[in-house]
C-alpha positions as CSV (number, residue, x, y, z in Angstrom):
1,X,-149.8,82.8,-31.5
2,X,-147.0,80.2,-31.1
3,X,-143.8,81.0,-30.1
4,X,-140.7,78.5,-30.6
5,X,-137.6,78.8,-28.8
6,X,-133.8,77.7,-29.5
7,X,-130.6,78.5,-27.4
8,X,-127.3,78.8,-29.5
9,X,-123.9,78.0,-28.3
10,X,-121.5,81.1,-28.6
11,X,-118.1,82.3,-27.6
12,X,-115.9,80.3,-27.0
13,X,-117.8,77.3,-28.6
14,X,-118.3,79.8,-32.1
15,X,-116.8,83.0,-32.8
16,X,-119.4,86.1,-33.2
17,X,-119.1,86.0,-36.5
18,X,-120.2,82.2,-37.0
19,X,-122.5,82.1,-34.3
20,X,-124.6,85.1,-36.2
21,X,-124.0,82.8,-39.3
22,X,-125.5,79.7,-37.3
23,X,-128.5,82.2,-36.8
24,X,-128.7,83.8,-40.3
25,X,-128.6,79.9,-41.5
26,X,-131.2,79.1,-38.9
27,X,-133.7,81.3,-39.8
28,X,-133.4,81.1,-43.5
29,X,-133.4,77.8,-43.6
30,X,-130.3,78.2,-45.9
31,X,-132.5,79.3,-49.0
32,X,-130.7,82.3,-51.2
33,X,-133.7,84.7,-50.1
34,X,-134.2,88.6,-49.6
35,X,-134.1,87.8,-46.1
36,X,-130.7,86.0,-45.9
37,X,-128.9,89.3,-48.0
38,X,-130.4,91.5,-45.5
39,X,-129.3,89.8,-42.6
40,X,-126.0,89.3,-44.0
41,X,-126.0,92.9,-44.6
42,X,-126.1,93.9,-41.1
43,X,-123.8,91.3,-39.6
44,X,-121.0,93.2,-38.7
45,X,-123.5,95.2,-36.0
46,X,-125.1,91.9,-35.0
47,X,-121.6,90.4,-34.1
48,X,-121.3,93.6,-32.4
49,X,-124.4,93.0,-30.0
50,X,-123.5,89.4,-29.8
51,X,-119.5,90.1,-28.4
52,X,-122.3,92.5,-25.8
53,X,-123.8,89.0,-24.7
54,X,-127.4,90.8,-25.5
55,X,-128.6,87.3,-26.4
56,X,-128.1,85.7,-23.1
57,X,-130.9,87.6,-21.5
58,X,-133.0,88.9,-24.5
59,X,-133.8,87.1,-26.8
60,X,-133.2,88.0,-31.1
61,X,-136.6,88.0,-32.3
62,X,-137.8,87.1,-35.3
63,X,-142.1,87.9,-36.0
64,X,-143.4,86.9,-39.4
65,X,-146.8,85.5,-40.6
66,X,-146.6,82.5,-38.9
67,X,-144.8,81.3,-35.5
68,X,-143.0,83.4,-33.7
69,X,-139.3,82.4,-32.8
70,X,-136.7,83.6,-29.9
71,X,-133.2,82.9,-30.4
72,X,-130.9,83.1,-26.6
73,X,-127.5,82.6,-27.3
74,X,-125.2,81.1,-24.1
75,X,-121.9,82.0,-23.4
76,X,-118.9,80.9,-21.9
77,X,-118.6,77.7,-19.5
78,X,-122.8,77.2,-20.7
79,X,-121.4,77.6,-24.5
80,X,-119.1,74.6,-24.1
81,X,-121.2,72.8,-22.2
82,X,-123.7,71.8,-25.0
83,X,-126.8,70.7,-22.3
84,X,-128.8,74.1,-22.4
85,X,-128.6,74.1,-26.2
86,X,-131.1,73.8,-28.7
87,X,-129.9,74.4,-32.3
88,X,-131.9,72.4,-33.9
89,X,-134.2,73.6,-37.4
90,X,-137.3,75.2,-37.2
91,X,-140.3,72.9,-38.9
92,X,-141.5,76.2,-40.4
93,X,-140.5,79.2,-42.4
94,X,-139.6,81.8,-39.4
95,X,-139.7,84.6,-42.1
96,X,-142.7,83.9,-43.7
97,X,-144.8,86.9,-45.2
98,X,-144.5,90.1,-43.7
99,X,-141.3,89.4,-41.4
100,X,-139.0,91.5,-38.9
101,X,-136.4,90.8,-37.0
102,X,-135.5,92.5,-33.5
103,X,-132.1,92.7,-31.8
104,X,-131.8,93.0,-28.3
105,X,-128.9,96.3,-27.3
106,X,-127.5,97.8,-24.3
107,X,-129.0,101.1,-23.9
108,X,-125.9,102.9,-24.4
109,X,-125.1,101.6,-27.4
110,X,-129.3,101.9,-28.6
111,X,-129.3,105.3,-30.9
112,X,-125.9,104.5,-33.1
113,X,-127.1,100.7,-33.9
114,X,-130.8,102.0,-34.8
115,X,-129.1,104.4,-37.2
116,X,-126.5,101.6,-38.6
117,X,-129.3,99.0,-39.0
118,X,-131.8,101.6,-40.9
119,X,-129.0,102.3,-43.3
120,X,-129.7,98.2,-44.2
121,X,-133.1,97.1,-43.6
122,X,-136.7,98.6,-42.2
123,X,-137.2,95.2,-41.4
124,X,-134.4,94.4,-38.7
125,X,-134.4,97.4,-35.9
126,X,-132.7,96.7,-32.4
127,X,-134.6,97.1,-29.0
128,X,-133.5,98.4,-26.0
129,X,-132.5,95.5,-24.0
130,X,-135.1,96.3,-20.9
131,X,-138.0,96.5,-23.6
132,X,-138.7,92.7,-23.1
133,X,-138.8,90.3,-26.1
134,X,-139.2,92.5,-29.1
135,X,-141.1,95.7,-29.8
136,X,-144.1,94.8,-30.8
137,X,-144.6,92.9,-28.0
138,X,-143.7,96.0,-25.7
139,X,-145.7,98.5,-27.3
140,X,-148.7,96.1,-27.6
141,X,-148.3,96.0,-23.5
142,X,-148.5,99.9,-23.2
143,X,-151.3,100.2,-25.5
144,X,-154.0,98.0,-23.6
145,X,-157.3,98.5,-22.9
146,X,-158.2,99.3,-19.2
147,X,-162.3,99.6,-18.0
148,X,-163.6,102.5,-15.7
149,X,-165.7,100.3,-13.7
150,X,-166.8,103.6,-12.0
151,X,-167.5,105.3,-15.3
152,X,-169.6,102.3,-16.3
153,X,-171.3,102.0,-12.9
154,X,-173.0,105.7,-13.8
155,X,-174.2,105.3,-16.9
């Protein structure tokens, strides 16, 4: 599975608010979709995770049917200075078919924006920041197979 990458400039170079925009924009490609009214719909908690600088470490993670894509976001002196960014489009539909998106969150903060986000969407759930890159990806770690050589070895 592929997995495409893009760093956003945020505070001070964008406000929360229009940095979440850049993303919303990003991954809908600017289309009038489903998808766009959805993440709209949760913005106010996005911005909220954003102002938290969850982004910097963690990526948002969107999974659909096709590539998957990580969006970091950088802050501060790295915001202004535009070298680590990459804002460029994606050459593909990054909510294509059967999509989620996944929000990095402090764990303090982890039970109120899982309630506030179901209240929107089934499709966009926040992830406890240590987790990794999105949920999926961490429960698909805890659920691998392991071999008992030694079991093997006596049949």
């Amino acid at each position: 599975m592929s997995t495409y990458s893009r760093t956003i400039r945020s505070t001070p170079h964008r406000d929360v608010t229009e940095t979440w925009d850049f993303i919303v924009e990003l991954l809908t490609q600017g289309n009038d979709t489903t998808a766009r009214k959805e993440l709209r719909a949760v913005a106010g908690i996005a911005c909220s995770l954003i102002t938290e600088q969850g982004p910097k470490t963690a990526p948002i993670t969107a999974i659909c049917d096709g590539p998957r894509t990580r969006i970091y976001c950088t802050y501060d002196d790295d915001a202004l200075d535009s070298s680590d960014a990459n804002e460029d489009g994606l050459g593909f539909d990054p909510l294509k078919g059967d999509w989620k998106v996944s929000l990095p969150c402090p764990t303090s903060d982890l039970s109120w924006v899982q309630a506030a986000l179901k209240k929107h969407s089934t499709r966009i759930t926040a992830r406890d920041i240590s987790e990794g890159t999105s949920v999926e990806e961490a429960s698909n770690k805890a659920q691998a197979m392991t071999l008992d050589i030694e079991g093997l070895m006596k049949l």
